[in-house]
ZAMARGU-4260 file (C-alpha; in steps of 0.2 Angstrom, whole numbers, plus 5000, padded with zeros to 4 digits):
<rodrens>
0) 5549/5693/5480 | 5562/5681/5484 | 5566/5690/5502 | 5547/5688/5505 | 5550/5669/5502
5) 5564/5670/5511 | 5558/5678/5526 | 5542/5666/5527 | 5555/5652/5528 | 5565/5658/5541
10) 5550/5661/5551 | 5544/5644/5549 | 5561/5636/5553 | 5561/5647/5570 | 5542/5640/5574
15) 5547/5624/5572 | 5561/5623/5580 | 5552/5634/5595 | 5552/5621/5609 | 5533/5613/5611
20) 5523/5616/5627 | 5510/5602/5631 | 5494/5603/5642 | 5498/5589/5656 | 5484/5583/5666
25) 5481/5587/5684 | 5472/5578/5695 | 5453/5582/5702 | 5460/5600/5709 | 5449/5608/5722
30) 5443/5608/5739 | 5424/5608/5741 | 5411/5607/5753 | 5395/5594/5749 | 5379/5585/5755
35) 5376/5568/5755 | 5367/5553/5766 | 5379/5541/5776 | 5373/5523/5781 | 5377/5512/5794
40) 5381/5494/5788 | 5383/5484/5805 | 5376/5486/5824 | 5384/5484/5840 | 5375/5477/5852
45) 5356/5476/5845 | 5350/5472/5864 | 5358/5488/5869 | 5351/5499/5855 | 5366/5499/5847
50) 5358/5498/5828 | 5366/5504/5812 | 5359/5521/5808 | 5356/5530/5792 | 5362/5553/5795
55) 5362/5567/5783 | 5379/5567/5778 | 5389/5588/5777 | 5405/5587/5770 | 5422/5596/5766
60) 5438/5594/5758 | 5453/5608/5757 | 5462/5602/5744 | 5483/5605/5745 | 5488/5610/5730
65) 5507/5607/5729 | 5505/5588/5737 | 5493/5576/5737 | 5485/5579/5754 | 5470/5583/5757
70) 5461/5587/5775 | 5440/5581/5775 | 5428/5580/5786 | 5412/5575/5790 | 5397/5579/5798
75) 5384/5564/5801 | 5369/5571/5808 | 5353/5559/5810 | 5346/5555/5830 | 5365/5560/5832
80) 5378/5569/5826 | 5395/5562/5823 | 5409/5575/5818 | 5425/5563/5806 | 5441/5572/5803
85) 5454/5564/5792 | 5468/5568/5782 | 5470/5558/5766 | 5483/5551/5752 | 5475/5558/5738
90) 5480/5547/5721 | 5475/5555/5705 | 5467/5543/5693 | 5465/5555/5675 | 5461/5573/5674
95) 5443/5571/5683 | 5447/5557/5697 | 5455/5554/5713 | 5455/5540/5725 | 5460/5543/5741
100) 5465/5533/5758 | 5464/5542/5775 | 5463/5539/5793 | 5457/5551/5808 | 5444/5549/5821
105) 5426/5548/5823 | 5420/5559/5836 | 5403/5550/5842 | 5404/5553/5860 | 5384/5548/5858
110) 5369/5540/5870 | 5362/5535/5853 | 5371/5526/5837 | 5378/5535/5821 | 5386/5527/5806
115) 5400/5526/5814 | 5394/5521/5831 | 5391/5528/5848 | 5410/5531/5855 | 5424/5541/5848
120) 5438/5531/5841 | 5451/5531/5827 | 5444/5530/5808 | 5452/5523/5789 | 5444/5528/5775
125) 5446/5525/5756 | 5435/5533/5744 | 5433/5542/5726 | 5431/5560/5722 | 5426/5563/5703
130) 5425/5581/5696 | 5409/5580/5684 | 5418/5591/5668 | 5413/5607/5662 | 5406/5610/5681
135) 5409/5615/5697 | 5402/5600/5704 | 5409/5585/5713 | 5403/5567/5715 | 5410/5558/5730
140) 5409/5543/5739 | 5420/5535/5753 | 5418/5519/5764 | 5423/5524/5784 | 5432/5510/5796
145) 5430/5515/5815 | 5437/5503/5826 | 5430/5499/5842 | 5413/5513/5840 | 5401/5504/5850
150) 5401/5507/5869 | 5392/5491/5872 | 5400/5479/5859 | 5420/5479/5862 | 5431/5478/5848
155) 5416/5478/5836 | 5422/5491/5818 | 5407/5501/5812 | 5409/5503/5793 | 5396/5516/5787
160) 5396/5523/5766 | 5394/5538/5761 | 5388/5546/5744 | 5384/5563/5738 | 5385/5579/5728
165) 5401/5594/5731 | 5401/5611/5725 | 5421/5614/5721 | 5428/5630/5728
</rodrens>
């Protein structure tokens, strides 16, 4: 009996001494690919046509695992299609949340306006990706800066918003 007693304290002196592994929290892992709306916020030149416009927003993000990068893009597809490609700073928030800031172009070589204008130029983006738990879905949201979009307007920024729903991959 008293090896049995013993042996049960040994055991317990090795688990205890056994170094302890904690869970750590990673940040919103996963690329995924998403549909939204995107709306236009200002116009260029209104005399010219050059109105903010509201587009069905497709949209994409591959995800780099070891660093926080992360390539998007995004489709804006209304009376026009513009095509934004960015790569982003992605800065985890808790277990669920990024934010993230980027920059790339907006490509809206365009007769008509998009959200983001009617002429390719160079885009920042900040926006906020959260990973709904027990899913595999993804709420996002992101606010795009192009500089000088509008082909009638010099200099004029289009800021457009875009909101939706991701399916992580």
């Amino acid at each position: 009996m008293r090896t049995i007693y013993l042996g049960l304290l040994a055991g317990l002196g090795i688990s205890l001494s056994a170094p302890a592994f904690t869970a750590e929290a990673q940040p919103a892992y996963g690329s995924y690919l998403g549909v939204g709306a995107s709306f236009g916020l200002n116009n260029g030149n209104v005399n010219a046509g050059e109105t903010a416009r509201t587009s069905v927003l497709l949209t994409g993000r591959y995800k780099f695992l070891e660093v926080p990068l992360s390539i998007r893009a995004q489709a804006m597809i209304g009376s026009s299609t513009a095509v934004v490609p960015t790569v982003s700073y992605d800065f985890p928030l808790n277990f669920d949340t990024d934010l993230y800031l980027g920059a790339g172009a907006a490509l809206a070589n365009t007769a008509d306006t998009t959200p983001v204008g009617n002429k390719n130029s160079f885009v920042l983006q900040s926006g906020v990706d959260f990973a709904i738990p027990r899913s595999n879905f993804v709420l996002f949201s992101n606010v795009v800066f192009a500089f000088d979009a509008y082909r009638n307007a010099p200099g004029v920024t289009a800021t457009s918003v875009q909101a939706g729903l991701g399916f992580r991959f």
